[in-house]
C-alpha positions in Angstrom: 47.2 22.8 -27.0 47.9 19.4 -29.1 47.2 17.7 -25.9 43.6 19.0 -26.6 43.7 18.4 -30.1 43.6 21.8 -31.1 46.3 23.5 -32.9 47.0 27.5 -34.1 46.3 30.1 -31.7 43.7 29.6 -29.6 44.6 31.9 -26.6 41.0 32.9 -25.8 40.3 28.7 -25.3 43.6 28.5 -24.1 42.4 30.6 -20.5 39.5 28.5 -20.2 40.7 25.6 -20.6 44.3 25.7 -19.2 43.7 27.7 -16.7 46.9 29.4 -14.1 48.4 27.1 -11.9 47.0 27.9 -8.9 48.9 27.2 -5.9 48.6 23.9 -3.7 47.4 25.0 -0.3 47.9 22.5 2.2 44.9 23.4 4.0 42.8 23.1 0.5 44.7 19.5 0.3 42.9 18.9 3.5 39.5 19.9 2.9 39.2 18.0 -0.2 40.4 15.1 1.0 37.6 15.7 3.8 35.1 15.7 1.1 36.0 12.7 -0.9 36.6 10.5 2.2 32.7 11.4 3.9 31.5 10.6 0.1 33.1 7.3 -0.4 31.9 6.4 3.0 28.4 7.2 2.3 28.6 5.4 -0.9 30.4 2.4 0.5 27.9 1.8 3.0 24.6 2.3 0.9 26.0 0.6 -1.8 27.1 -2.5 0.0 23.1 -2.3 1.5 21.6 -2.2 -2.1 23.7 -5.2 -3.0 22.9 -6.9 -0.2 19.2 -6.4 0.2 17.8 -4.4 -2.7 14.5 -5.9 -3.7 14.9 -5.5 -7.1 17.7 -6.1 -10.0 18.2 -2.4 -11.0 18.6 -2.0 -7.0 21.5 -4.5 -6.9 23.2 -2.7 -9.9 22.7 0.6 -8.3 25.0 -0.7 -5.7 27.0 -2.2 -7.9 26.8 1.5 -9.1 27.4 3.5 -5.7 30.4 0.6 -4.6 32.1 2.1 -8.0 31.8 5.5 -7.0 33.4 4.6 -3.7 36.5 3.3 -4.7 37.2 6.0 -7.4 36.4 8.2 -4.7 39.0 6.9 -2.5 41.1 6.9 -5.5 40.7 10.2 -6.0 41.8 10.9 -2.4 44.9 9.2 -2.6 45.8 10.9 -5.9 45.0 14.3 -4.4 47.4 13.4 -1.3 50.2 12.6 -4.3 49.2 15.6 -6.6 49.5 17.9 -3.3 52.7 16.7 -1.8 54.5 13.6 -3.1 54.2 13.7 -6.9 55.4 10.3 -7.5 52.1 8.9 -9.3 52.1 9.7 -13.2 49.1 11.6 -13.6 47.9 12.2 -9.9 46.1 15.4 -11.0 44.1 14.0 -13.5 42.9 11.0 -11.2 42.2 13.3 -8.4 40.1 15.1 -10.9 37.8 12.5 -12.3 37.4 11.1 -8.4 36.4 14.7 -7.4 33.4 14.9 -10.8 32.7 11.3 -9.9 31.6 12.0 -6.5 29.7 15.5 -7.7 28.0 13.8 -10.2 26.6 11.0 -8.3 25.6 13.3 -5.8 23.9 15.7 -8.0 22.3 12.5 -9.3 21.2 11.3 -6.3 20.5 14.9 -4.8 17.9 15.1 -7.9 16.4 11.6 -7.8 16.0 11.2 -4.0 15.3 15.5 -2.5 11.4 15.1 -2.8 11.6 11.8 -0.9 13.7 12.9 1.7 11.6 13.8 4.8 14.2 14.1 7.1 15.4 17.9 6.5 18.6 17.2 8.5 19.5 15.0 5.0 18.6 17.3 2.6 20.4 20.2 4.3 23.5 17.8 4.6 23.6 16.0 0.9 23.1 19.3 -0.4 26.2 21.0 1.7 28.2 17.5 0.2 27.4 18.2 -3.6 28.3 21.7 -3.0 31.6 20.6 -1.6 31.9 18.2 -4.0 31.7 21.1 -6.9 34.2 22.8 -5.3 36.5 20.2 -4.6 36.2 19.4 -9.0 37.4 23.4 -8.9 40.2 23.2 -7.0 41.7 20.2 -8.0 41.2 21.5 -11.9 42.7 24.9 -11.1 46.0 23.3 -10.1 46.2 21.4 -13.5 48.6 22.8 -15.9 47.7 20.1 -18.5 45.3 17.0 -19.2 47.0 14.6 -21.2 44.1 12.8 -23.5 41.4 15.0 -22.6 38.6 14.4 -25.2 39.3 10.1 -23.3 39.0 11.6 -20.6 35.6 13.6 -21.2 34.4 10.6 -22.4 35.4 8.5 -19.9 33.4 11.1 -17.4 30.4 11.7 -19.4 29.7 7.8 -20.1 30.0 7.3 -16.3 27.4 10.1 -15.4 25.1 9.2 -18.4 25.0 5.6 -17.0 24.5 6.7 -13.5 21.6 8.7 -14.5 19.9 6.0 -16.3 20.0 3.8 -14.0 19.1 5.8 -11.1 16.0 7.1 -13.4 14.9 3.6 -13.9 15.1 2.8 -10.6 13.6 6.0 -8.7 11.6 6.7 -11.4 10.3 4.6 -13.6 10.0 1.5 -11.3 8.0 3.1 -8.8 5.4 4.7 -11.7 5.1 1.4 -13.4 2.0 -0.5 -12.6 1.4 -4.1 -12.7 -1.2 -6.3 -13.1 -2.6 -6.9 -9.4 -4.0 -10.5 -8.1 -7.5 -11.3 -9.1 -9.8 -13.0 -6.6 -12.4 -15.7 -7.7 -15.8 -16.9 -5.7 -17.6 -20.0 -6.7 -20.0 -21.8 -4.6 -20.6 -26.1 -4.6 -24.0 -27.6 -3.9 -25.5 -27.0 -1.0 -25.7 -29.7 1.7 -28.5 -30.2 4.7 -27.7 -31.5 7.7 -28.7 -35.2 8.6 -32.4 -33.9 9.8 -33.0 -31.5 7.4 -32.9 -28.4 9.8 -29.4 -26.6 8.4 -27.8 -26.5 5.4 -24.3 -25.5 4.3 -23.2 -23.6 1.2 -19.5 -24.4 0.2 -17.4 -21.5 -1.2 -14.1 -21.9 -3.4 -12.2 -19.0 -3.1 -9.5 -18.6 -5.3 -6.7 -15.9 -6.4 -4.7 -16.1 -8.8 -1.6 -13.8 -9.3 -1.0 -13.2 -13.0 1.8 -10.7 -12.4 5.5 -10.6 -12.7 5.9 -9.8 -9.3 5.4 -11.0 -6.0 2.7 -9.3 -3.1 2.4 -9.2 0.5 -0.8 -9.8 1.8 -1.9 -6.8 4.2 -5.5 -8.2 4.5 -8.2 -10.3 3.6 -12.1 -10.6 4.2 -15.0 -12.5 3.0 -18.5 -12.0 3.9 -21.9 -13.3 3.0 -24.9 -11.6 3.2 -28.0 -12.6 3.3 -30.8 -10.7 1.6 -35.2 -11.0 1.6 -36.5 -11.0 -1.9 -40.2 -9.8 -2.1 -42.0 -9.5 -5.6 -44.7 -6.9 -6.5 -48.1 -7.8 -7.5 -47.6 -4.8 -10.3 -45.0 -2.7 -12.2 -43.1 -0.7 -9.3 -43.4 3.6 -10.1 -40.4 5.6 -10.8 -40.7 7.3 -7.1 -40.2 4.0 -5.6 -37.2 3.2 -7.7 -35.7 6.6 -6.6 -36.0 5.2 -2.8 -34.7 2.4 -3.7 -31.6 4.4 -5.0 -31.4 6.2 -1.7 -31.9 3.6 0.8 -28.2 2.2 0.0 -25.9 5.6 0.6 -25.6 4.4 4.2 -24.3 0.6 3.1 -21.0 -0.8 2.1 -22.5 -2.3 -1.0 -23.9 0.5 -2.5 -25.3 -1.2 -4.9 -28.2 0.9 -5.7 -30.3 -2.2 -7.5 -33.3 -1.2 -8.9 -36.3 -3.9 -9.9 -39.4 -3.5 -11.3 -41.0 -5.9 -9.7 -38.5 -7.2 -6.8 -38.8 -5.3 -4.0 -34.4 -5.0 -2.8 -34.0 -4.4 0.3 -30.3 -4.4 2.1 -28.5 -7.6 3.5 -27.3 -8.4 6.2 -24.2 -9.8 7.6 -24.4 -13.4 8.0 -20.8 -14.8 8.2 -17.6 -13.1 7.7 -13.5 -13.6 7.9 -10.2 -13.7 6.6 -9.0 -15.8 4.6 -5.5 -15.3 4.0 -3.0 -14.8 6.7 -1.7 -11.6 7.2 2.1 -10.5 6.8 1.8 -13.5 4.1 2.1 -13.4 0.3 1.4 -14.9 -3.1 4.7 -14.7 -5.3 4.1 -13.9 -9.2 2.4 -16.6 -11.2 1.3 -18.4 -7.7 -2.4 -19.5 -7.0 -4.0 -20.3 -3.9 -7.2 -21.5 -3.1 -9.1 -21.7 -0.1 -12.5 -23.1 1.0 -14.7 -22.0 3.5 -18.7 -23.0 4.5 -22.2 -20.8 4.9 -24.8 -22.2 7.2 -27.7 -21.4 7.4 -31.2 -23.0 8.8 -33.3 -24.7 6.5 -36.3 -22.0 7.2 -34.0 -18.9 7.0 -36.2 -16.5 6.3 -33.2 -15.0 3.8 -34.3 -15.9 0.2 -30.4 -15.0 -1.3 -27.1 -15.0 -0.5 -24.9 -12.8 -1.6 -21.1 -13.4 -1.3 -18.3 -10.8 -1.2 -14.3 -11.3 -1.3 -11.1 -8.8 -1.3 -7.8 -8.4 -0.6 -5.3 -5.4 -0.1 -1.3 -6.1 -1.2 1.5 -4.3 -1.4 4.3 -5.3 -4.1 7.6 -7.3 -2.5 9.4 -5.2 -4.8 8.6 -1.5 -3.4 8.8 -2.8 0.4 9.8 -5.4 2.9 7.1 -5.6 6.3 8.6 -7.1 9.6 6.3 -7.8 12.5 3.5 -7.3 10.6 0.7 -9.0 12.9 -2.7 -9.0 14.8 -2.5 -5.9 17.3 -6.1 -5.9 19.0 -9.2 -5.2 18.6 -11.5 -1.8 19.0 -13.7 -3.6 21.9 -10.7 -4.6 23.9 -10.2 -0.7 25.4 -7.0 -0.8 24.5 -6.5 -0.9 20.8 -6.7 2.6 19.4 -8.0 2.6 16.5 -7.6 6.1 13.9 -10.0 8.7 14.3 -10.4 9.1 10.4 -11.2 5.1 10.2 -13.9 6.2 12.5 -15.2 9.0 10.9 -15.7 6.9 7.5 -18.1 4.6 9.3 -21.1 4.4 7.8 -23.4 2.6 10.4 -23.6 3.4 14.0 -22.2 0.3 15.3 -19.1 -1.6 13.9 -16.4 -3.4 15.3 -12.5 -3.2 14.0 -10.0 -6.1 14.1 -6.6 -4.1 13.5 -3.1 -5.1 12.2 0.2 -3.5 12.5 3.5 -3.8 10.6 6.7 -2.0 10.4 8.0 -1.2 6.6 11.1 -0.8 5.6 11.8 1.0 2.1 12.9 -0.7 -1.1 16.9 1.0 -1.2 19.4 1.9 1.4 19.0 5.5 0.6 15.3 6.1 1.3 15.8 3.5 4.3 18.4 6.1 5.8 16.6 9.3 4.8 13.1 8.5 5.3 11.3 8.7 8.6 10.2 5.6 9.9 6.7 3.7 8.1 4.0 1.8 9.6 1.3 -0.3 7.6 -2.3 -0.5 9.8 -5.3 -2.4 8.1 -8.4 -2.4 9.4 -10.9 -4.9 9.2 -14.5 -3.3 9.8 -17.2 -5.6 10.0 -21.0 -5.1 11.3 -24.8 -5.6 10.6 -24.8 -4.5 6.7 -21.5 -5.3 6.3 -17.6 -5.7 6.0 -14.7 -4.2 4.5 -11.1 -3.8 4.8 -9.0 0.0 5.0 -5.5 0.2 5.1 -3.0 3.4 6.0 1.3 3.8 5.8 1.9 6.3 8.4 4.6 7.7 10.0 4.2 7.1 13.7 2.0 10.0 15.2 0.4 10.4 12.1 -2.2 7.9 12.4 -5.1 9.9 12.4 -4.7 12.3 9.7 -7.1 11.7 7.5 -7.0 10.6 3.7 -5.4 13.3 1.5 -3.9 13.1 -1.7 -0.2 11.9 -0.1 -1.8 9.2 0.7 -2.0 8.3 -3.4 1.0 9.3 -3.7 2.6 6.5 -1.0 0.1 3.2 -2.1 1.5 4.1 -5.6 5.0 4.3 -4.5 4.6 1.0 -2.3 2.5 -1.0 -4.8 -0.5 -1.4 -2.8 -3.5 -2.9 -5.0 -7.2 -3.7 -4.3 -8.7 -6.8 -5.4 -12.5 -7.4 -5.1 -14.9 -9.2 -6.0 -18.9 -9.7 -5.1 -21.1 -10.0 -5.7 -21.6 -13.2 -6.4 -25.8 -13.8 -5.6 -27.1 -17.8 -5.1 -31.2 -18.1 -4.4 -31.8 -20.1 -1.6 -35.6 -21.5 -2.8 -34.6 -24.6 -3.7 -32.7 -25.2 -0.6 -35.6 -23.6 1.4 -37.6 -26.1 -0.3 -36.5 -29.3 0.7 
């Protein structure tokens, strides 16, 4: 027992520790090796992904991490072969032995981390059948050991492994992923008006501006800006409190729902008098960037609108949670052959709107939810109509387009980053243009 660095009679520890020599089944031999080998070629290959293309720095070291595990792995194999049948490397047994716990412990790590986001039950079924096998392997190796020289280095030696596997993996599965950043913040400002040469039309200019303040980049799923254009009429006398209340109620079937109330100014609801994007889609804004666009609202001098009132947003999605491909214009809801989701269409809130709709494929953040997640896709809808437009966006698996908004659904735009910025609105009075 010195080798321990125990000494007197210690012959209870002495049967845990030092177990019987068991003996060396070929056929065990074989299975283990089975074990290590499909683990260090499962790590290999999503380790050399996550250095490759991980979208983040804790990504590349869990690679880093994973490649590691591989080659002790393989290690590990080799030194069972020689503990088994050849004993001509010094201390085959113990190498075989910390390759065997370094292969359960990363995939108990990863088995822990990664089971709730696995959707594919063939993966689940299979990494957990792998850690088992992994746990047994450790078992079998250990019960042919008649001795482990240095053991308390070698303890140590395992332990600091799995304690910095599981930090790292908890930063990167769990803490990244919860962590919310600041999101871009969009900015309207109009310029002076200007009328046409005979006086007939005018033009409003509008600066629109965002301006990501974050330490990370975003995608750009969608943009839309709209102006609406809204009839002011004043009271003679104080408004009563029942008319305020219809006021209040009138707006429940808008997008604005604003629910202004006056006592004297009469609000009624605006309506649409230009709208777009503004931003190309499938595009993005890295951290610290700005960009600024300008775009114009005309309008007849003798518009019988006395306001304008002017509306921006965007929807993103964080480059470090995702990576889109394809991600472009698919049709649009008029054609007859763009299908657009039923739930989109149950959330309208006028009779007749129109949808211009987008489609991307995602691909996930790391190799391992790339491999054991089914398949994403990104569609953003832009609605637009009389009183009105917006943007809605889904990740869906494909088929699963039309199931409705449920609490999953906060549970993948938090996982993916995906942020709302609005702003609006911004009101200008149109008397002194109306005026000239």
């Amino acid at each position: 027992m010195r080798a321990f660095g125990w000494s007197g009679d210690n012959s209870a520890l002495r049967k845990v520790l030092l177990p019987t020599r068991t003996k060396r089944s070929p056929a065990t031999a074989l299975l283990i090796e089975v074990v290590l080998l499909v683990t260090a070629v499962a790590m290999g290959v999503l380790g050399a992904e996550d250095v490759l293309e991980a979208l983040t720095y804790a990504g590349s070291i869990t690679g880093i991490i994973l490649l590691a595990v591989a080659v002790t792995t393989l290690v590990g194999a080799v030194a069972v072969w020689d503990h088994w049948f050849r004993n001509r490397i010094p201390y085959a047994g113990v190498i075989a032995l910390i390759g065997t716990i370094a292969a359960f412990t990363t995939n108990v790590t990863l088995l822990l981390f990664t089971f709730k986001d696995m959707d594919r039950p063939a993966f689940r079924v299979l990494w957990c059948l792998i850690t088992a096998a992994c746990a047994w392997a450790s078992y079998a190796v250990w019960r042919t050991l008649a001795e482990i020289p240095a053991p308390r280095r070698v303890a140590a030696t395992v332990i600091l492994a799995s304690a910095v596997t599981l930090a790292n993996f908890g930063y990167d599965r769990v803490y990244q992923p919860n962590h919310q950043g600041a999101r871009p913040v969009i900015e309207v400002a109009t310029r002076t008006p200007v009328l046409t040469k005979d006086g007939t039309a005018f033009a409003v200019p509008v600066d629109i501006k965002i301006k990501n303040a974050s330490d990370v980049g975003f995608y750009v799923l969608g943009t839309e800006f709209h102006a609406m254009g809204e009839r002011a009429r004043i009271s003679p006398k104080d408004r009563r409190r029942q008319q305020w209340r219809g006021d209040a109620e009138q707006w429940r079937a808008f997008q604005e729902e604003a629910h202004p109330l006056s006592r004297r100014e009469i609000q009624q609801p605006g309506e649409l008098v230009a709208a777009q994007p503004w931003m190309r889609v499938g595009n993005y804004i890295e951290a610290g960037d700005t960009f600024v666009t300008q775009t114009v609202v005309q309008l007849p001098t003798r518009t019988q609108y006395d306001k304008l009132a002017l509306y921006a947003s965007g929807t993103f999605a964080r480059k470090d949670r995702l990576r889109l491909d394809q991600f472009v214009l698919k049709g649009y809801s008029w054609d007859g052959k763009t299908r657009v989701a039923r739930w989109v269409q149950e959330m309208k809130q006028q009779p007749t709107v129109d949808y211009v709709v987008y489609e991307g494929r995602l691909y996930e953040g790391n190799s391992i939810a790339q491999h054991t997640r089914y398949p994403r896709y990104v569609h953003v809808y832009w609605q637009f109509g009389v009183h009105g437009a917006q943007l809605m966006q889904t990740i869906r698996r494909e088929g699963d387009e039309d199931r409705g908004g449920t609490s999953e659904d906060d549970e993948t735009n938090r996982r993916y980053g995906i942020v709302d910025a609005v702003t609006g609105p911004m009101e200008r009075t149109l008397w002194d243009i109306k005026r000239q």
